[in-house]
C-alpha positions in Angstrom: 59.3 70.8 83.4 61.1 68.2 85.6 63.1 69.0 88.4 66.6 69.0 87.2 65.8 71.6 84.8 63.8 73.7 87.5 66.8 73.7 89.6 69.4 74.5 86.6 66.9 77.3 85.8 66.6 78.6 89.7 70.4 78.2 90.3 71.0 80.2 86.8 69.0 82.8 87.7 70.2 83.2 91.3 73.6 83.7 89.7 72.5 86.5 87.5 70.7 88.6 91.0 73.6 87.9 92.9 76.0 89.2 90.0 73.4 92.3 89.5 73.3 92.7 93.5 77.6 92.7 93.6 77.7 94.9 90.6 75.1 97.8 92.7 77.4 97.2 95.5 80.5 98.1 93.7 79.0 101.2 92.4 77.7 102.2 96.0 81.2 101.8 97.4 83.0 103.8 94.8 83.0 107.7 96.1 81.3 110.3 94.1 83.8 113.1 93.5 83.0 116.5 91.7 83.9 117.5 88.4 86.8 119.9 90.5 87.9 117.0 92.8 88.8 114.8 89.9 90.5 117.9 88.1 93.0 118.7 91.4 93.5 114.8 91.5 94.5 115.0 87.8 96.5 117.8 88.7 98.9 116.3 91.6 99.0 112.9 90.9 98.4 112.9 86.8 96.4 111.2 84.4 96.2 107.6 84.2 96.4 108.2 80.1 100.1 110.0 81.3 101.6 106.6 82.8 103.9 104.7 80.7 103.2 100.8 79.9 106.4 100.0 82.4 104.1 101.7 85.1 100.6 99.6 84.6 100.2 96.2 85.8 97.4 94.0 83.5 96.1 92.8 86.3 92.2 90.7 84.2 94.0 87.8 83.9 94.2 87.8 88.0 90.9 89.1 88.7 88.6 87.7 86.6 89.2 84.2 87.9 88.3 85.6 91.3 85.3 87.1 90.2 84.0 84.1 88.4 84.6 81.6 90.9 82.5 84.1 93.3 79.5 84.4 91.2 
């Protein structure tokens, strides 16, 4: 294998830990709530499946570029 390849191979799979790493660090962030949390959230501020389209903001188009140039 020459050394070009080696290092497109190491630098490829770097990307893919760091990407698995960020990913587990999202999900340890995020708060666990209970099943009757969620429901009295639901309850005084709604369900996001209530909101109307002039109330959600598409916001991929913003974020993904971030993302990706991270990674």
């Amino acid at each position: 294998m020459e050394i070009q390849e080696l290092k497109a191979l190491i630098k490829e799979t770097m990307r893919e830990v760091l990407q698995e790493e960020r990913l587990r660090l999202c999900q340890i962030l995020i708060p666990y709530i209970s099943d009757n949390e969620q429901r009295e959230l639901e309850a005084e501020f709604g369900v996001p499946s209530d909101d109307t389209e002039d109330e959600v903001i598409d916001m991929t188009d913003w974020v993904i570029p971030i993302l990706c140039k991270a990674a």
